[in-house]
C-alpha positions in Angstrom: 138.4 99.2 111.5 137.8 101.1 108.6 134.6 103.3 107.9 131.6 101.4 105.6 131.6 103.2 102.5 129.8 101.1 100.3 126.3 102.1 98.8 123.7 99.3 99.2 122.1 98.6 96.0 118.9 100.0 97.1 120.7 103.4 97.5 122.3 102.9 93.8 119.6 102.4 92.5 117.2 105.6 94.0 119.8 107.5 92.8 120.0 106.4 89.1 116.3 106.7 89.3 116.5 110.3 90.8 119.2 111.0 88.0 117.0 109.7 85.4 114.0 111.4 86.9 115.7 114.6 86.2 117.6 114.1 82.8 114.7 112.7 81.2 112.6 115.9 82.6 109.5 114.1 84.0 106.8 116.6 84.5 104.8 116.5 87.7 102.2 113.5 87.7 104.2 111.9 85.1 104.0 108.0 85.2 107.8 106.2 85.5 107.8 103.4 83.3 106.4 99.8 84.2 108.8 97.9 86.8 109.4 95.1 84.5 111.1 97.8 82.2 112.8 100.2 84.8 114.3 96.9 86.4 115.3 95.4 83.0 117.2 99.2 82.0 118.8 99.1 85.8 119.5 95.5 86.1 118.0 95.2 89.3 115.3 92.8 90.9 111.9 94.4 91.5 112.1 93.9 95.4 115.7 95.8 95.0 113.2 98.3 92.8 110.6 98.7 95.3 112.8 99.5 98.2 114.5 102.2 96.1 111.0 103.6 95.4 110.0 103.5 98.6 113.4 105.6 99.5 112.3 108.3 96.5 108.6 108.0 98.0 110.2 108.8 101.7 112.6 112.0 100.0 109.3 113.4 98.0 111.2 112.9 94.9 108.2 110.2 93.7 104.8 109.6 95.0 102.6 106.1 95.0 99.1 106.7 94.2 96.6 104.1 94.2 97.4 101.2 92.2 100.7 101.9 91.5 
Protein backbone atom coordinates (compact mmCIF):
# COMPACT_ATOMS: atom_id res chain seq x y z
CA UNK A 1 0.00 0.00 0.00
CA UNK A 2 1.17 3.17 -0.84
CA UNK A 3 1.51 6.23 1.54
CA UNK A 4 -1.73 9.01 1.40
CA UNK A 5 -0.27 11.97 -0.09
CA UNK A 6 -3.07 13.83 -1.09
CA UNK A 7 -4.06 17.28 0.57
CA UNK A 8 -7.69 17.43 1.60
CA UNK A 9 -9.26 20.52 0.30
CA UNK A 10 -9.58 21.97 3.56
CA UNK A 11 -5.77 21.90 3.88
CA UNK A 12 -5.49 23.57 0.25
CA UNK A 13 -7.37 25.82 0.91
CA UNK A 14 -5.69 27.27 4.66
CA UNK A 15 -2.83 27.28 2.77
CA UNK A 16 -3.83 29.60 -0.16
CA UNK A 17 -5.39 31.69 2.50
CA UNK A 18 -2.12 31.65 4.61
CA UNK A 19 -0.27 32.50 1.19
CA UNK A 20 -2.58 35.21 0.46
CA UNK A 21 -2.55 36.44 4.05
CA UNK A 22 1.05 37.11 3.64
CA UNK A 23 1.48 38.38 -0.10
CA UNK A 24 -1.24 40.72 0.25
CA UNK A 25 0.46 42.04 3.72
CA UNK A 26 -2.53 42.08 6.00
CA UNK A 27 -1.72 44.12 9.07
CA UNK A 28 -2.72 42.79 12.44
CA UNK A 29 -6.61 43.19 13.05
CA UNK A 30 -7.05 43.42 9.51
CA UNK A 31 -10.56 42.14 8.32
CA UNK A 32 -10.17 39.14 5.40
CA UNK A 33 -12.69 39.75 2.99
CA UNK A 34 -16.48 38.58 3.19
CA UNK A 35 -16.82 34.58 2.69
CA UNK A 36 -19.00 34.99 -0.24
CA UNK A 37 -15.95 36.73 -1.95
CA UNK A 38 -12.95 34.67 -0.47
CA UNK A 39 -14.96 31.41 -1.54
CA UNK A 40 -15.93 32.89 -5.02
CA UNK A 41 -11.67 33.93 -5.62
CA UNK A 42 -10.82 30.15 -4.22
CA UNK A 43 -13.56 28.21 -5.70
CA UNK A 44 -14.49 26.63 -2.66
CA UNK A 45 -17.86 26.07 -0.65
CA UNK A 46 -18.15 28.10 2.53
CA UNK A 47 -18.28 24.89 4.83
CA UNK A 48 -14.91 23.85 2.89
CA UNK A 49 -14.06 27.77 3.85
CA UNK A 50 -14.93 27.57 7.39
CA UNK A 51 -13.02 24.38 8.17
CA UNK A 52 -9.96 26.00 6.56
CA UNK A 53 -10.51 28.99 8.95
CA UNK A 54 -10.98 27.12 11.64
CA UNK A 55 -7.41 25.23 10.74
CA UNK A 56 -5.76 29.10 10.43
CA UNK A 57 -7.77 29.92 13.81
CA UNK A 58 -6.16 26.53 15.43
CA UNK A 59 -2.28 27.63 13.87
CA UNK A 60 -2.71 31.49 15.21
CA UNK A 61 -2.41 32.57 11.73
CA UNK A 62 -6.28 34.21 11.96
CA UNK A 63 -8.43 34.86 14.85
CA UNK A 64 -12.54 34.86 15.13
CA UNK A 65 -13.77 37.64 17.07
CA UNK A 66 -17.24 38.12 17.87
CA UNK A 67 -19.49 38.07 14.92
CA UNK A 68 -17.23 37.11 12.58
Amino acid sequence: MKPLNKISLTEQAAEAIKRWILTNHFQVGERLPAERQLCETLGISRNVLREALGVLVGQNIVTKGPGT
